[in-house]
C-alpha positions in Angstrom: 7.1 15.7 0.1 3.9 14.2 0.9 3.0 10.6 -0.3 -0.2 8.1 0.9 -0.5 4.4 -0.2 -4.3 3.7 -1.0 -5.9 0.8 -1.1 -8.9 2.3 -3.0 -11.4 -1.0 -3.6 -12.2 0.0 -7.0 -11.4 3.2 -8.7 -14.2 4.4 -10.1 -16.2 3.4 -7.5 -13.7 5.5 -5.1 -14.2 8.5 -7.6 -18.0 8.3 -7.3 -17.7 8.5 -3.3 -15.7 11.4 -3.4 -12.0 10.8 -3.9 -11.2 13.5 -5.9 -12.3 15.9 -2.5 -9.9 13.6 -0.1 -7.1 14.0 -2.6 -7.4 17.8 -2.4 -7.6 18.3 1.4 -4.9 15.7 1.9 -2.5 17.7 -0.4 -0.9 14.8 -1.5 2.9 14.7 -3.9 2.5 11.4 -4.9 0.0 8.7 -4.4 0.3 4.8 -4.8 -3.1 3.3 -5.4 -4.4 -0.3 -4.8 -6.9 -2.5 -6.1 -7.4 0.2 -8.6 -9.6 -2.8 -10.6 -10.0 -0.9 -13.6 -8.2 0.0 -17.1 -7.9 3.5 -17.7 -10.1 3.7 -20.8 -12.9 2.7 -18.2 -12.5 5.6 -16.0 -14.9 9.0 -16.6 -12.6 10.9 -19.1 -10.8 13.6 -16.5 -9.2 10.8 -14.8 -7.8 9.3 -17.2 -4.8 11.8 -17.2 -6.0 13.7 -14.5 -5.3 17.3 -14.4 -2.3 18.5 -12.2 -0.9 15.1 -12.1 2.1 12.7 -13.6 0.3 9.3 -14.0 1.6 5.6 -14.6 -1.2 3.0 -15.0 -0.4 -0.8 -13.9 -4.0 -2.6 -14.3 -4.6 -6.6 -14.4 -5.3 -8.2 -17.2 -8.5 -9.7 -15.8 -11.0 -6.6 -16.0 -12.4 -5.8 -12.6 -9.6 -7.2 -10.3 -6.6 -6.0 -8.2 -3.9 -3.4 -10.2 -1.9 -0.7 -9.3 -1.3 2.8 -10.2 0.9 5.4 -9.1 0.3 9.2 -9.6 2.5 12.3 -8.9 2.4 16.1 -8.9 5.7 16.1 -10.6 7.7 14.2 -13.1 7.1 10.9 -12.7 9.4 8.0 -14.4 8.5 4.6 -14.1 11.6 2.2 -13.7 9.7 -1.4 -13.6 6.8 -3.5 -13.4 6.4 -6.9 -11.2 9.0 -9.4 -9.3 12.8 -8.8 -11.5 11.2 -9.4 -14.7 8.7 -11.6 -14.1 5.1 -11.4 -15.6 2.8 -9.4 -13.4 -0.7 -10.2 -15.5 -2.0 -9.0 -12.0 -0.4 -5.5 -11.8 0.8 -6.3 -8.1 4.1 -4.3 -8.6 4.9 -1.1 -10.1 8.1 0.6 -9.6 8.8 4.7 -9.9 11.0 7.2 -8.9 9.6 10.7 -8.2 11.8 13.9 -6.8 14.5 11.3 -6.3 12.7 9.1 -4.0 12.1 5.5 -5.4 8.4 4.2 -5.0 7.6 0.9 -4.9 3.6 0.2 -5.2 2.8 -3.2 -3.8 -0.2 -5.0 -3.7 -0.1 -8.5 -1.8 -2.7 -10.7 -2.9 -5.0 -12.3 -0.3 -5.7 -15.8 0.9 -8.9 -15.5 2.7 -11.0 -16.9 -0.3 -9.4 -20.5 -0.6 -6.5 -22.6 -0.1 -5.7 -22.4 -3.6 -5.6 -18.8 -3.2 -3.7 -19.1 0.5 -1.2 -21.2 -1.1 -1.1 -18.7 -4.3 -0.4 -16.2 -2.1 2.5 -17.6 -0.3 4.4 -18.3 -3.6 4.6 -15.0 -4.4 5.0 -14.3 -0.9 8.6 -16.8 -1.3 9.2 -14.9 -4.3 9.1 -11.5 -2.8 11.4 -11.4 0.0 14.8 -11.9 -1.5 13.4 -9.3 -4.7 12.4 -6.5 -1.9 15.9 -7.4 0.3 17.8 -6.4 -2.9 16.0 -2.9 -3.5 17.7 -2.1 0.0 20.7 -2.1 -1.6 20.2 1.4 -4.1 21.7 4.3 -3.2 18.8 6.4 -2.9 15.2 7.0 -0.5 13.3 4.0 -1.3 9.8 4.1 -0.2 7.9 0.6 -0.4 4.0 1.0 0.3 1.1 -0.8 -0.4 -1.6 -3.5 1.1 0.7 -6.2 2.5 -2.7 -8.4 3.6 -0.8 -9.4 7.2 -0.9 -7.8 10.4 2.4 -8.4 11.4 1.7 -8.2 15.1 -1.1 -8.5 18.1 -0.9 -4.9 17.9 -2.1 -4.7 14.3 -5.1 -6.1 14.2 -8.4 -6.5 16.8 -8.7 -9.6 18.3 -5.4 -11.5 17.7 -6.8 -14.6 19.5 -9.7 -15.0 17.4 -7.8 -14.3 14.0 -4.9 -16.7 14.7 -6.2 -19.1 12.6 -7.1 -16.6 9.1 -5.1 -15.5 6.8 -3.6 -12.4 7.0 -2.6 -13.3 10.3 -1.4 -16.7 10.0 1.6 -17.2 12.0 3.8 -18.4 9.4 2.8 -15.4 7.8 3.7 -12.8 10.2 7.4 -15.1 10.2 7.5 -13.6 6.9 6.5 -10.3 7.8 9.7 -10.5 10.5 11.5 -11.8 8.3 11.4 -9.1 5.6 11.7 -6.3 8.6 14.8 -8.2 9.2 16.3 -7.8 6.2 16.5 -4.0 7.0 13.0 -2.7 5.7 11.6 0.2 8.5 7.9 0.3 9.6 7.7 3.9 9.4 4.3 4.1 11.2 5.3 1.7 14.2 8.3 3.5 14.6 6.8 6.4 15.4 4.2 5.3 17.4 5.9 2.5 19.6 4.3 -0.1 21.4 0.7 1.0 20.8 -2.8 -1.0 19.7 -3.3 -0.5 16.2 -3.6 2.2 14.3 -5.6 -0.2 11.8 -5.8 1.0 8.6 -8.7 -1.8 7.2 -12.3 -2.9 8.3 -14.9 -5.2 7.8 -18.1 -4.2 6.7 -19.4 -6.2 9.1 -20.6 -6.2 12.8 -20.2 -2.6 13.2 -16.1 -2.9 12.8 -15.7 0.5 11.3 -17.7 2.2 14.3 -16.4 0.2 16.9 -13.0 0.3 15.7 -12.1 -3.2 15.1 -9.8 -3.3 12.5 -6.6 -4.6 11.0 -3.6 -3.0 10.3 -2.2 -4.3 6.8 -1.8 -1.2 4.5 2.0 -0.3 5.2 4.9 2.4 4.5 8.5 0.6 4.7 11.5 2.6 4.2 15.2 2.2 4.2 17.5 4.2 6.2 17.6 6.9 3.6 14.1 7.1 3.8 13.3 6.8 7.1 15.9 9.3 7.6 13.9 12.0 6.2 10.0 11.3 8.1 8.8 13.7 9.5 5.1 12.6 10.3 3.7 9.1 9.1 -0.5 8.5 9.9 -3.8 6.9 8.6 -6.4 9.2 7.3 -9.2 7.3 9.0 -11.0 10.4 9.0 -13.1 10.9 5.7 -10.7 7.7 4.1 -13.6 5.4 4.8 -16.0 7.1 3.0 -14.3 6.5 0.2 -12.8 2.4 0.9 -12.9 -0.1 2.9 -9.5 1.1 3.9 -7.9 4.5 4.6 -4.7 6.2 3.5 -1.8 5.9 5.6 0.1 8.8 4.8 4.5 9.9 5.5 5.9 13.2 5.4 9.1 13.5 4.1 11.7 16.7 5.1 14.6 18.1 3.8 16.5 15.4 0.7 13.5 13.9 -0.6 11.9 16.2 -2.9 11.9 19.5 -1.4 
């Protein structure tokens, strides 16, 4: 089974730029979209219920801003929507389970525009931990993904000196980020690529980040032991991906157990 997390930056500005091409050469099995930023009824009519795919929506209730989705190639059963029954008029959480693997579709909001919004953030952030700490706990692969907003280490993101003071890499923040690895959550990408710089999965439009490669790495695939279990290959599609967003698909492999 092969499943991406996408932070798109808008979806039908993602399916003008040629999204529908970078879903077909990337063969997905399931796909958990970010900042999707529109309702469904908005979208050109094929992708609405796209052809060839199992499709559960999770859009915010302010038009134009942040929401979720989740598609599949098979049967696709949603299970639940934002923090253990809290509201979600953002559509930061959307829960799933496809081929037996549970998919949770996270979508961190971001600081970077205020305090109000820093502060914002780190509420929910409080609110998060102990809910994801319990979904360790089912006895199935469970797959968290999404755009976290933090770079959890110097590793993940380009110039750790000059960012220590914005959010996203705040070091209270990337406390949190530890802490959540702690409570037995797997970074499937830095597990399989050790000690390295990067790879980043976001850049700035600006100052020539994108060809220069100075990025940040915040879109991330956690897995429990089940899950991790069964990798096979975890990457980031920089490759065509940032034609499409401001951040590529990071993408996991799953063998034998989790889906055929």
């Amino acid at each position: 089974m092969r499943i991406a997390t996408w932070n798109v930056n808008g979806l039908r500005a993602a399916l003008r730029k040629g999204l529908p091409d970078h879903l077909e050469a990337l063969r997905l099995d399931a796909l958990m979209m970010q900042e999707v930023r529109s309702l469904p009824e908005q979208l050109p009519a094929p992708w609405r219920q796209p052809v060839g795919w199992e499709v559960v929506w999770h859009p915010a209730e302010k038009r134009g801003y942040a929401g979720t989705a989740t598609w599949a190639r098979q049967e696709l059963v949603e299970v639940g929507r934002g923090l253990g029954g809290e509201e979600d008029p953002e559509g930061r959480v959307l829960v799933c389970e496809v081929g037996g693997v549970r998919l949770i579709n996270v979508y961190l909001p971001s600081g970077s525009a205020s305090e109000e919004r820093q502060a914002r953030k780190e509420a929910w952030m409080a609110r998060f931990l102990p809910w994801a700490a319990a979904q360790l706990s089912l006895p199935l692969p469970v797959l968290l993904a999404g755009d976290l907003n933090i770079a959890h280490t110097p590793l993940d993101i380009h110039n750790a000196t000059g960012n220590k003071r914005n959010s996203g890499f705040l070091p209270h923040e990337r406390e949190w980020f530890s802490a959540l690895l702690s409570t037995g959550w797997r970074d499937l990408l830095r597990e399989q690529e050790g000690p390295v710089q990067g790879p980043y999965s976001w850049w700035s439009n600006r100052g020539r980040a994108r060809e220069l490669n100075r990025g940040w790495r915040i879109d991330y695939l956690l897995g429990n032991d089940q899950l991790a279990a069964q990798v096979q290959r975890v990457w980031v599609h920089r490759e065509g991906g940032l034609a499409v967003s401001d951040h590529a698909p990071v993408v996991v492999d799953l063998g034998e157990g989790a889906g055929g």
